[in-house]
C-alpha positions as CSV (number, residue, x, y, z in Angstrom):
1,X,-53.1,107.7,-129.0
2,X,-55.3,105.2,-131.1
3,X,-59.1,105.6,-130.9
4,X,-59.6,101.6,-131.6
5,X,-58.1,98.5,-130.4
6,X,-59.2,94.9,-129.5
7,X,-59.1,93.5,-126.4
8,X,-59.1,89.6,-124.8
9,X,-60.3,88.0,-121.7
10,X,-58.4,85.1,-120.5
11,X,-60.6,82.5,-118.7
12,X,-58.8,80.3,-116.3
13,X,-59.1,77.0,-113.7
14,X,-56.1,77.9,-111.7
15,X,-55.0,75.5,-109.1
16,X,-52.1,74.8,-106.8
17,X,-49.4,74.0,-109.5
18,X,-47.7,77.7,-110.3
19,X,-46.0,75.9,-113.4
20,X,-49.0,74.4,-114.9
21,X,-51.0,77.6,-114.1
22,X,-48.6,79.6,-115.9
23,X,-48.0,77.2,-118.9
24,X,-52.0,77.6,-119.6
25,X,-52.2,81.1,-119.0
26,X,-49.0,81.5,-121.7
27,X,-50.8,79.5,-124.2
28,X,-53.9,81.1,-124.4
29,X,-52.1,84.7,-124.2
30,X,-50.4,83.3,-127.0
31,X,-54.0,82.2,-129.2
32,X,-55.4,85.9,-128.3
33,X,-52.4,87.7,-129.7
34,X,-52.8,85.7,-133.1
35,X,-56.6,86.7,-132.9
36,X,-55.5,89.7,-133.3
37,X,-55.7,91.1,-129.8
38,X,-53.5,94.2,-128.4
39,X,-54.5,94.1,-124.7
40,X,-54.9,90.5,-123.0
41,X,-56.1,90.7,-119.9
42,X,-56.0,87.3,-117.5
43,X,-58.0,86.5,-114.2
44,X,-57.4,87.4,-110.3
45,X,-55.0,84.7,-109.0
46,X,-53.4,84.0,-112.3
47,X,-50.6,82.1,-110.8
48,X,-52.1,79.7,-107.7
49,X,-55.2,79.0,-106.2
50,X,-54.9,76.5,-103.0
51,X,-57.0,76.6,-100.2
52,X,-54.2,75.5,-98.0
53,X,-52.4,79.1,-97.1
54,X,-49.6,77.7,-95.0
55,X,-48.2,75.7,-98.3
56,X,-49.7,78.2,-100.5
57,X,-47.3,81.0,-98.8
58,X,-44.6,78.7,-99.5
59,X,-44.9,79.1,-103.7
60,X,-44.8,82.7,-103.7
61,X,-41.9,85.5,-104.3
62,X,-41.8,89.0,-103.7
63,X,-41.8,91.4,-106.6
64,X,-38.1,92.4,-106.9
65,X,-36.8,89.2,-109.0
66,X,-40.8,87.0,-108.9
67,X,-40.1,84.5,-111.7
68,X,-43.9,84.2,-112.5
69,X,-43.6,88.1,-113.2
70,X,-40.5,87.8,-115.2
71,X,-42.1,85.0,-117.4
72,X,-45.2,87.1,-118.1
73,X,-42.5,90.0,-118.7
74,X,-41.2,87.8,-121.5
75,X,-44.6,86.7,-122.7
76,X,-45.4,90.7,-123.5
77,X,-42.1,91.2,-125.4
78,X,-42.1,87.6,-127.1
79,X,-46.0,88.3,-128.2
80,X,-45.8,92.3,-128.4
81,X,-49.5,92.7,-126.5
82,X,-49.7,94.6,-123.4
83,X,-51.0,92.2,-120.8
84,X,-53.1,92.8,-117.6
85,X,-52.1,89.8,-115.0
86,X,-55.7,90.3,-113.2
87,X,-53.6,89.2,-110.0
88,X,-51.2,87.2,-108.5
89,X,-50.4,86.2,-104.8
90,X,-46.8,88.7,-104.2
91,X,-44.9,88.2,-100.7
92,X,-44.2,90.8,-99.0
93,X,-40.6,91.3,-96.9
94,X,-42.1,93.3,-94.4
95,X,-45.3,91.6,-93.3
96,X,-46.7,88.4,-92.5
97,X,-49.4,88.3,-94.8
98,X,-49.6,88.7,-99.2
99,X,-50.7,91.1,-101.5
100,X,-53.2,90.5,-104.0
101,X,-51.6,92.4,-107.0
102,X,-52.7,93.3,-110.6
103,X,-49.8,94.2,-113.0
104,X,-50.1,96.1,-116.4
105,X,-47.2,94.5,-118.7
106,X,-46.2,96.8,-121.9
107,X,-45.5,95.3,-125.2
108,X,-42.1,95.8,-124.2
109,X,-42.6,94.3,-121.1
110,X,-42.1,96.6,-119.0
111,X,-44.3,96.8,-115.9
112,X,-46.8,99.9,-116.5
113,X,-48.5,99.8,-113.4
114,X,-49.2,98.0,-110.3
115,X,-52.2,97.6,-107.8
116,X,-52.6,96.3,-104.5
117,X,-56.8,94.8,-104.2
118,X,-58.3,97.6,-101.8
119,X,-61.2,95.6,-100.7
120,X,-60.7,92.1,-98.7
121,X,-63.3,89.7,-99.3
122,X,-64.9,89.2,-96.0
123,X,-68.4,87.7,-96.1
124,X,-70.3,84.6,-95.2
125,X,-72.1,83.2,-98.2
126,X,-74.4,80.5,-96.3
127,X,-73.8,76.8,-96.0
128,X,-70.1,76.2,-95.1
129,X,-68.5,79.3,-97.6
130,X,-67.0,82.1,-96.0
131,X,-64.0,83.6,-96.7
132,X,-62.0,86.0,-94.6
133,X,-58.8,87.7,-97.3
134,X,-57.8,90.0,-94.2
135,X,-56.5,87.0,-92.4
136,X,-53.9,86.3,-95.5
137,X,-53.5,89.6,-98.1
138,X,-52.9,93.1,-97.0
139,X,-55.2,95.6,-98.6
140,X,-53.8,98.1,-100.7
141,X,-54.0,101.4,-99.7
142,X,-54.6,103.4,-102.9
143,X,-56.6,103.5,-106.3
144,X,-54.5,103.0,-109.2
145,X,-55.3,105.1,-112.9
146,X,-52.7,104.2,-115.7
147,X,-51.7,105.2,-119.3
148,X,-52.2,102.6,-122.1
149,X,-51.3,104.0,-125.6
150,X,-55.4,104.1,-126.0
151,X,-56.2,105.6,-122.8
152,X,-56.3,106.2,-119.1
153,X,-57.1,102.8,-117.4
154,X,-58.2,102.2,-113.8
155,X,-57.1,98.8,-112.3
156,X,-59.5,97.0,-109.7
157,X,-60.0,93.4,-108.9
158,X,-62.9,91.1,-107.9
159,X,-64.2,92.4,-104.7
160,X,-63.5,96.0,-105.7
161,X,-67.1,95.6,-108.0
162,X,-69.4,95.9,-105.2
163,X,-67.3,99.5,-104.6
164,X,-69.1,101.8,-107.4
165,X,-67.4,104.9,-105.6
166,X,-64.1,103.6,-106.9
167,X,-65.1,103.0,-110.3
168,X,-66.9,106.9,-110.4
169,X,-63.5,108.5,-108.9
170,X,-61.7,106.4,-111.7
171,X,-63.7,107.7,-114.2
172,X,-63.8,111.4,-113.0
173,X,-59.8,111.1,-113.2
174,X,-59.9,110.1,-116.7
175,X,-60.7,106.5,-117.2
176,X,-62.1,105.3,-120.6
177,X,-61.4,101.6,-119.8
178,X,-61.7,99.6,-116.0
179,X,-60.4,96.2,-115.6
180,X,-62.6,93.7,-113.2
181,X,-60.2,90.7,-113.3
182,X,-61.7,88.3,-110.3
183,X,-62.3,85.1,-109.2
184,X,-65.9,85.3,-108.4
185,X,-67.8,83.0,-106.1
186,X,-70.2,80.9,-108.4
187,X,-73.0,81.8,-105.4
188,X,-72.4,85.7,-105.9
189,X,-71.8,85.6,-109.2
190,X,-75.1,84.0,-110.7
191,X,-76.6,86.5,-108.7
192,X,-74.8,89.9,-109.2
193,X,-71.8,89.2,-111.6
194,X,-73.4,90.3,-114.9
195,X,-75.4,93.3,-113.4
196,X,-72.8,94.6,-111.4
197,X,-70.8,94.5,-114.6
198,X,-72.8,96.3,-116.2
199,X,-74.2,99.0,-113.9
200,X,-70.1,99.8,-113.7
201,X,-70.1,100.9,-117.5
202,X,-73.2,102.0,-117.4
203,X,-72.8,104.6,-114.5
204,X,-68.7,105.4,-115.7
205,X,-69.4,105.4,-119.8
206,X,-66.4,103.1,-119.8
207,X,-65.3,99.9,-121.1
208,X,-65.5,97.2,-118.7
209,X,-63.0,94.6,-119.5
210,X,-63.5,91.6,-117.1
211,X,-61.3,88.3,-116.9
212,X,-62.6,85.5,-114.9
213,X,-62.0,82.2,-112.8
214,X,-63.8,79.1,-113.6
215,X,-65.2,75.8,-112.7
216,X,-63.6,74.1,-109.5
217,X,-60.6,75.0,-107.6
218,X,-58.4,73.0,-104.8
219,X,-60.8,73.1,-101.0
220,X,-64.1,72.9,-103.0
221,X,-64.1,76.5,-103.7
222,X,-65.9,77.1,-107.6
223,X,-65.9,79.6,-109.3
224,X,-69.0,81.4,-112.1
225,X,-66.5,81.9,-114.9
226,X,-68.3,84.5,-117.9
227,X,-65.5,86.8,-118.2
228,X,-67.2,90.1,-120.1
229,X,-66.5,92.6,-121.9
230,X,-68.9,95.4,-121.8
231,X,-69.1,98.9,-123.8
232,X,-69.9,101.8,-122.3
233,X,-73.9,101.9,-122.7
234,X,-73.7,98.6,-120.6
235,X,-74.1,96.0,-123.9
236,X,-72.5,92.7,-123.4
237,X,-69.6,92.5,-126.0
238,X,-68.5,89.0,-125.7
239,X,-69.0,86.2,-122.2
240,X,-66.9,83.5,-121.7
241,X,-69.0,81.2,-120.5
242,X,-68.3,78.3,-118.3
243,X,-65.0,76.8,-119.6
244,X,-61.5,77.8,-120.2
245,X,-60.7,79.3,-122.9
246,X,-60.5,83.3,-124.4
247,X,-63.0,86.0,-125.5
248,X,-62.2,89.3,-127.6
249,X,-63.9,92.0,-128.4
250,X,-63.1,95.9,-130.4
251,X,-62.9,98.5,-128.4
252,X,-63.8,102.1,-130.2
253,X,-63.2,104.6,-127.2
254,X,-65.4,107.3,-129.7
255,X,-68.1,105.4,-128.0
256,X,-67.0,106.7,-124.3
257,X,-67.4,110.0,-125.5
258,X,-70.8,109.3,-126.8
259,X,-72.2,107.8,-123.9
260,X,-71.0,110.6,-121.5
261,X,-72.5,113.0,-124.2
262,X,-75.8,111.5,-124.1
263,X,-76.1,111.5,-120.0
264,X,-73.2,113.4,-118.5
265,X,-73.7,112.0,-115.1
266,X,-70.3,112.0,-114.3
267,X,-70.6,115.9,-114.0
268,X,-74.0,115.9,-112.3
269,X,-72.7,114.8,-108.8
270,X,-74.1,117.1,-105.6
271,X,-73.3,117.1,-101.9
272,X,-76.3,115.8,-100.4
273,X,-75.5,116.7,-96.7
274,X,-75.4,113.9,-94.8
């Protein structure tokens, strides 16, 4: 394994049109790679956001043959980065409802890994937004820690954030680097996006490598945007911002070590007997 490598967040505005969603996502992939980046890493809901779920469950596939995953398959190998599709909408052949899936793509584009989102958004945000996920996307069932020729990488997306017991157990497993891609509520996320961010590498001594949504989406839903990237003391590498568009960042996993050297709190945990 390397020590060092750079990574990009892709910012997106995805909306009901899979083929345009994908077309924007493959050209900025393509202006990462010849920044130099090695691991791209693109939003939750890379590949439709519609806020009509009757004709949005018409668009998608199942995984076995999905042409949105084969493309992205073919963007790795074309481009030779290993990509993280943050998430897209899967069928699935033996339910009525979706799964909200993140897939880790190889150079070689083979898929690496795969994770179902563990915790569905189901909250009332004031005013007229509330969202209920459990009425559309079956949760997944199981956290998810991968190999990346740099390091062991946990997988989460969007709601997963508010979890920190997830992040901690990642970690513990082996984690250097967690991956955040969301689609954050523009209400939650000037509130809580940049801390939460931050108190995850902070408490981990990881990387926190988060892609974001941004700006407005079909049924008035908006999104905060600022995809981060955050080392492992908790500094902001590089934010997105507001528009579309990509961020990158290098990545020198000495500095895990050296944060979990300087407070070991990974290894301080105690049962507390409750």
């Amino acid at each position: 394994m390397t020590s060092r490598f750079k990574a990009a967040c892709i910012q997106m505005n995805t909306g009901a049109d899979v083929a345009e969603n994908l077309g924007a996502a493959a050209d900025l992939v393509r202006r990462a790679r010849d920044e130099g980046a090695d691991l791209i890493a693109l939003p939750e809901n890379t590949n439709l956001m519609d806020a009509n779920y009757a004709a949005m469950a018409g668009k998608v596939s199942v995984e076995d043959g999905n042409p949105e995953l084969e493309s992205f398959r073919e963007l790795a190998r074309d481009t030779g980065a290993w990509l993280l599709i943050g998430s897209m909408k899967v069928a699935l052949p033996d339910a009525d409802k979706m799964a909200n899936r993140s897939f880790l793509i190889s150079a070689d584009g083979e898929v690496q890994a795969r994770y179902d989102k563990l915790h569905m958004f189901d909250v009332d945000l004031g005013g007229a937004e509330n969202h209920r996920e459990s009425n559309h996307y079956r949760a997944g069932d199981k956290a998810v820690l991968t190999e990346t020729p740099w390091c062991k990488m946990g997988l989460s997306i969007c709601y997963d954030l508010r979890f920190a017991y997830l992040y901690r157990q990642l970690a513990q497993a082996g984690a250097g680097v967690l991956t955040v891609p969301a689609a954050f509520t523009r209400i939650s996320g000037e509130a809580h996006w940049h801390v939460l961010l931050r108190a995850r590498a902070i408490e981990t001594g990881c990387y926190v490598i988060a892609p974001a949504q941004c700006g407005d989406h079909p049924g008035d839903r908006q999104t905060y945007g600022h995809s981060l990237i955050v080392d492992p003391w908790g500094q902001v590498l590089a934010d997105g911002g507001e528009q579309t568009g990509f961020i990158t960042a290098d990545i020198d996993l000495a500095e895990v070590a050296e944060a979990r050297r300087k407070i070991p709190a990974l290894t301080h945990d105690r049962d507390v007997g409750l």
